[in-house]
C-alpha positions, 0 to 999 in steps of 0.5 A: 500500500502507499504510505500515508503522510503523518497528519499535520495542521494547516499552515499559520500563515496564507500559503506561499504558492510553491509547488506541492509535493509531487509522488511519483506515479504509482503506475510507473515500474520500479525499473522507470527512471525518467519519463516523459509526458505531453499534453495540452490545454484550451481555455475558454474565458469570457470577462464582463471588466476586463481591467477591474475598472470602477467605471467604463467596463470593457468587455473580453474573451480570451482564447488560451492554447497551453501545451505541457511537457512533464518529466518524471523522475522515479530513480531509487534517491531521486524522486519529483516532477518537472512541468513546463508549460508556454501559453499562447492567447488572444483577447479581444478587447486589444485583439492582440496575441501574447505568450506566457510561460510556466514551470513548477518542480520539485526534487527529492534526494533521499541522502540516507534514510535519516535525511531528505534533501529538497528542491523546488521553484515555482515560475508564473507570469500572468496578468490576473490580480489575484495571482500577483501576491498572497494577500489577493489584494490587487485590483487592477490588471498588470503584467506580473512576472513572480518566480518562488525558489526554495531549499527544504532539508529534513532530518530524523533523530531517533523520535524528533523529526527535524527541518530547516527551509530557505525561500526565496521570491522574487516579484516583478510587474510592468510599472517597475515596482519590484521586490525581493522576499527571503524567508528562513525556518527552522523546526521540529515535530516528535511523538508523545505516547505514540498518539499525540504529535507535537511541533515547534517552527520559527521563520524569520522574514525579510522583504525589500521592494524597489521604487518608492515600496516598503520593506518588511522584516519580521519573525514568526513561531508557531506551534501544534499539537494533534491526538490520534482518535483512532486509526483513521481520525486525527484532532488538534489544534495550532497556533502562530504568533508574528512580529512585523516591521514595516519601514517606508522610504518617504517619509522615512518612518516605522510601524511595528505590528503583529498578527496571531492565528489559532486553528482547530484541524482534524484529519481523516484519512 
């Protein structure tokens, strides 16, 4: 049978969009290293305000024609998928043709196995505002181009599961307001009495962004703890708290704030 990932609770903060984690096909032969796979898409897309305006809406249909090639890693340490994928399309409010391109993958490499090594990098370039950054805040449509790369190391100590992360993200649009994100964790998760699982994670944050934007530096802890109902069901709870340091260039000023979360999650597998 495939193993099952241990139940864990959402995460604190709203999701960064990088790739998730990618199995190798159950269908594929033990003897299968590489594999490669095509397909296309079309997409239909009719939209009543094009540009989100408040007044003098302009309608559009959009055409869009996406061809994917996937490349399927399944050797005996190495194990993840590549997914490439330009997208040609026409709008009809400009009645002008465009090309985007997307990739999103991710490698694992099982060092020993005690320690696990991960990569992935996420590259999206689009136009649609809720897309543009995590908040969903952006009105307005605006070329974007955002590429999220990050390093993820996982370490097992007889009971104590251990991880560290590094995530960097970039993010650059048509008006030239471009910003730079790193983000750094650590961790550690352990089972009590076999039924309760317990886990610790720190980040901390560092943004800088260019022409006239604010840069924001802060640290995050957060914590969990589930129980185990029974073979099948899993409760718990989970609870972050953030510092945040918001600097503006003109004026020249800071403002300090903070956030906290708290979550109930069950798991049913």
């Amino acid at each position: 049978p495939a193993p099952v990932a241990p139940p864990g609770p959402p995460p604190p903060s709203i999701p960064s969009r990088l790739p998730p984690v990618f199995a190798p096909d159950a269908a594929l032969r033990p003897s299968t290293t590489f594999e490669v796979r095509t397909g296309v898409g079309v997409v239909e897309e009719y939209t009543d305000n094009f540009g989100q305006a408040h007044s003098n809406a302009v309608a559009n249909f959009r055409t869009s024609l996406s061809p994917a090639l996937t490349l399927l890693v399944n050797a005996a340490f190495l194990k993840g998928q590549i997914t490439y994928s330009p997208s040609a399309f026409h709008d009809t409010s400009s009645d002008e043709f465009g090309l985007r391109h997307s990739l999103l993958g991710q490698l694992g490499w099982e060092v020993t196995p005690f320690w696990k090594l991960t990569v992935s990098d996420a590259l999206t370039q689009s136009d649609e505002p809720e897309k543009a950054d995590r908040l969903e805040l952006r009105r307005g449509r605006r070329e974007f181009t955002s590429n999220s790369f990050a390093l993820g190391s996982e370490y097992v100590i007889d009971n104590l599961s251990t991880r560290q992360s590094y995530q960097l993200t970039t993010f650059m649009d048509d008006e030239g307001q471009d910003s730079v994100s790193q983000t750094f964790g650590a961790g550690a998760s352990t089972t009590l009495n076999r039924i309760h699982r317990v886990s610790l994670d720190y980040e901390h944050l560092r943004t800088e962004t260019t022409t006239g934007g604010s840069d924001i530096t802060g640290h995050q802890l957060s914590a969990s703890l589930d129980r185990e109902l029974t073979k099948l069901l899993t409760v718990g709870v989970a609870a972050s708290y953030a510092t945040r340091t918001q600097t503006s260039p003109a004026p020249q000023r800071e403002s300090d704030f903070s956030k906290w979360t708290v979550s109930l999650f069950n798991t049913y597998i």
